[in-house]
Every structure is written in structure tokens, then in C-alpha cells.
C-alpha positions as CSV (number, residue, x, y, z in Angstrom):
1,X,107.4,111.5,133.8
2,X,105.3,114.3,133.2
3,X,105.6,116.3,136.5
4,X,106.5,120.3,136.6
5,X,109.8,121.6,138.1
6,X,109.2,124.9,139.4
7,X,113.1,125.2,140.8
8,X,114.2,128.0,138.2
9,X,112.2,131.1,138.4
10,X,109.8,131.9,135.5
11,X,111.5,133.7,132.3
12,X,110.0,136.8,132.0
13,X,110.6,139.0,129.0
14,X,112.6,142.2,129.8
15,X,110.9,144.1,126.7
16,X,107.8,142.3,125.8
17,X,107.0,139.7,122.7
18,X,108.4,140.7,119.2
19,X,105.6,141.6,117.1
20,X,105.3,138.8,114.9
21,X,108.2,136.9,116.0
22,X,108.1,133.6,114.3
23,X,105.5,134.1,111.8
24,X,106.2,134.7,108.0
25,X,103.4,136.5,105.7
26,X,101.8,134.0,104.2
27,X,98.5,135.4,103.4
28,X,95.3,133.7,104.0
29,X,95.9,130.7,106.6
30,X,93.0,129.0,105.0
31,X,94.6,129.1,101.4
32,X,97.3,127.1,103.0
33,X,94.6,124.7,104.5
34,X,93.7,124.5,100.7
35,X,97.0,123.3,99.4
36,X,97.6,120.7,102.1
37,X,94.2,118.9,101.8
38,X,95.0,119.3,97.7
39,X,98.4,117.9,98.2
40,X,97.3,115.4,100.7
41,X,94.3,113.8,98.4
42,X,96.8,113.3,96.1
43,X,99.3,111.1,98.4
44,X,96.3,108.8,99.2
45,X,95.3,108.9,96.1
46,X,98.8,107.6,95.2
47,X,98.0,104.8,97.5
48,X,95.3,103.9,96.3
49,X,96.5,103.5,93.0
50,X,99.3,101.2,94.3
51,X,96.7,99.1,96.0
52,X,94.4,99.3,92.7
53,X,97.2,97.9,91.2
54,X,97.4,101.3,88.4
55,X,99.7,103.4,87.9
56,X,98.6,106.9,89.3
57,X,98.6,109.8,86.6
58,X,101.8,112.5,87.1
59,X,101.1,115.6,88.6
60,X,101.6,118.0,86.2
61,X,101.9,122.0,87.1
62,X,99.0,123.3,86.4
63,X,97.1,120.3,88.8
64,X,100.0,121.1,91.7
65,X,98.9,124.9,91.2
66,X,95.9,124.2,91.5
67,X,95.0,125.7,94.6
68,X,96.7,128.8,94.0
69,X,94.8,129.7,91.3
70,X,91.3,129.1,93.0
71,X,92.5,130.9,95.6
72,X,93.3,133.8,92.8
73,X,90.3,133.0,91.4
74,X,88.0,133.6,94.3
75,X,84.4,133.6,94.8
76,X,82.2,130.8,93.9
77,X,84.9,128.9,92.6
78,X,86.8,129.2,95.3
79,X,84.2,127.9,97.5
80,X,82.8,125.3,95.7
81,X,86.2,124.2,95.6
82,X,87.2,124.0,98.8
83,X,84.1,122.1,99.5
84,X,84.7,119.6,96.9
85,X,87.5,119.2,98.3
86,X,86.3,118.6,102.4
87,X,83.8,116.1,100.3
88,X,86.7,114.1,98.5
89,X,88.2,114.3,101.8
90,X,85.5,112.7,103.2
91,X,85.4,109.6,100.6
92,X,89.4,109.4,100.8
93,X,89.7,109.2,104.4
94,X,87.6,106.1,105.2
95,X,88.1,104.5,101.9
96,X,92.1,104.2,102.3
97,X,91.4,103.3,105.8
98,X,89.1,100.3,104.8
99,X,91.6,99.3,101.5
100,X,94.8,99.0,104.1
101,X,92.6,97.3,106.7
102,X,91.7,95.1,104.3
103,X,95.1,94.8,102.7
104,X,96.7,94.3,106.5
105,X,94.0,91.2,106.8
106,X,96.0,89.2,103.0
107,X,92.6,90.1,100.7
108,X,92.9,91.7,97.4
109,X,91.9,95.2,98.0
110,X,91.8,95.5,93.9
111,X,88.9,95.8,93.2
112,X,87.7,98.1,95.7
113,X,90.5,100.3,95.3
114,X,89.7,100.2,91.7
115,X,86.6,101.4,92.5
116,X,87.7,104.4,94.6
117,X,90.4,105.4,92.5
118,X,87.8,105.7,89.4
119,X,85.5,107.6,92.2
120,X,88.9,110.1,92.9
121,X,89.8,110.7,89.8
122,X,86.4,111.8,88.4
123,X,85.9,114.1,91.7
124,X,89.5,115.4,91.2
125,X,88.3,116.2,87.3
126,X,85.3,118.0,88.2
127,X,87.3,120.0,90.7
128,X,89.5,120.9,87.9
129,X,86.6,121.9,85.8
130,X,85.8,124.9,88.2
131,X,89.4,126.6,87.3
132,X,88.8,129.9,85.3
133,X,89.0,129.0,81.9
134,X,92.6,130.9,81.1
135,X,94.0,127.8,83.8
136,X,95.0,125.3,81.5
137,X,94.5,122.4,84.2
138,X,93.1,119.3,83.1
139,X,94.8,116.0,83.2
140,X,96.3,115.1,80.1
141,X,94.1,112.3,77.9
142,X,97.4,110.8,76.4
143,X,100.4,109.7,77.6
């Protein structure tokens, strides 16, 4: 039931809001924004592998960091980062929908999710590329 009961009076403050009640300092909402689609990419992309049937590569520091250092870094980078990353987004998104409708329906979703997780893992590279070049950041080659 979603009706209103208006049989207590409205609460109304006796000294006004708290300034800021509620809300840490955490700088820049959008750098937040940043590290959620970052760490979100990387839990489909987790998926993805499963479905692929490979084992995803770790996430080392520098990769979790990544978005804090863009954010450091600023400027171009920064913003050809972020939209590499609403464009990875973009491929994710439908791609893991497709894979687990596909996987929900008893086909082998292999080879497409082969296919996608090559397709992240090069973006996610090229992404890493952008990092200033004291940011040791790039997957490791050998494991």
C-alpha cells in the first residue's frame, strides 16, 4: 500500500539543516563516477571471461588505481579517459547482456564471449596507455 498518513504533524526542524550533514569530502563527484564505471567494467569483464571460458587477468595496483591517477593526471588524459571508458561501457553493457541471454537459452556463448573479452582487454590496454608515463600501469605480459 502506498497511501500517505498525514495523522502525525510534520517534523519541522527547530534550528534548521546541519550544513553538510551526511556528506563526507570526497572531492570531485565525477572522479567517483570514474572509479565505479572502472571497477564495474572489470566485474563484467570477470564475467565474461567465465563465460569465455579464460581465466580473467588479476587486478594488480596500479590497474585498481587507475582512476586515481587520471584523475591526478588531469586534462586530456583525463578526458579521453573517461570517454573511453562511457565507450567500453557501451560495448560491455549489451555484450554481457546478449552472452547471458544466450547462455540462459543452453548455447555456448564461447565463442562470442571470446570475442568480446579479446575486444575488453585491448580497449582496457589502450586506456592504460593514456596514464602519465611515471604510472607504471600495464598488465603484466607474464605470469
Amino acid at each position: 500500500m502506498n497511501a500517505y498518513s498525514s495523522f502525525a504533524p510534520p517534523i519541522s526542524p527547530l534550528c534548521g539543516p546541519v550544513p553538510d550533514a551526511g556528506h563526507g569530502d570526497y572531492g570531485d563527484p565525477s572522479s567517483n563516477t570514474f572509479d565505479l564505471k572502472w571497477s564495474a567494467l572489470h566485474d563484467a569483464a570477470r564475467v565474461v571471461a567465465m563465460l569465455a571460458g579464460v581465466s580473467a587477468e588479476p587486478t594488480h595496483g596500479g590497474m585498481r588505481d587507475f582512476p586515481l591517477t587520471m584523475r591526478d593526471a588531469g586534462g586530456w588524459r583525463r578526458d579521453l579517459c573517461e570517454q573511453g571508458i562511457d565507450d567500453l561501457s557501451a560495448i560491455m553493457e549489451p555484450g554481457l547482456a546478449a552472452l547471458l541471454s544466450v547462455h540462459s537459452r543452453g548455447a555456448d556463448p564461447a565463442p562470442a564471449a571470446l570475442a568480446l573479452w579479446q575486444e575488453f582487454a585491448a580497449a582496457r590496454n589502450a586506456l592504460l596507455a593514456l596514464a602519465p608515463p611515471s604510472a607504471n600501469l600495464a598488465p603484466s605480459r607474464f605470469a
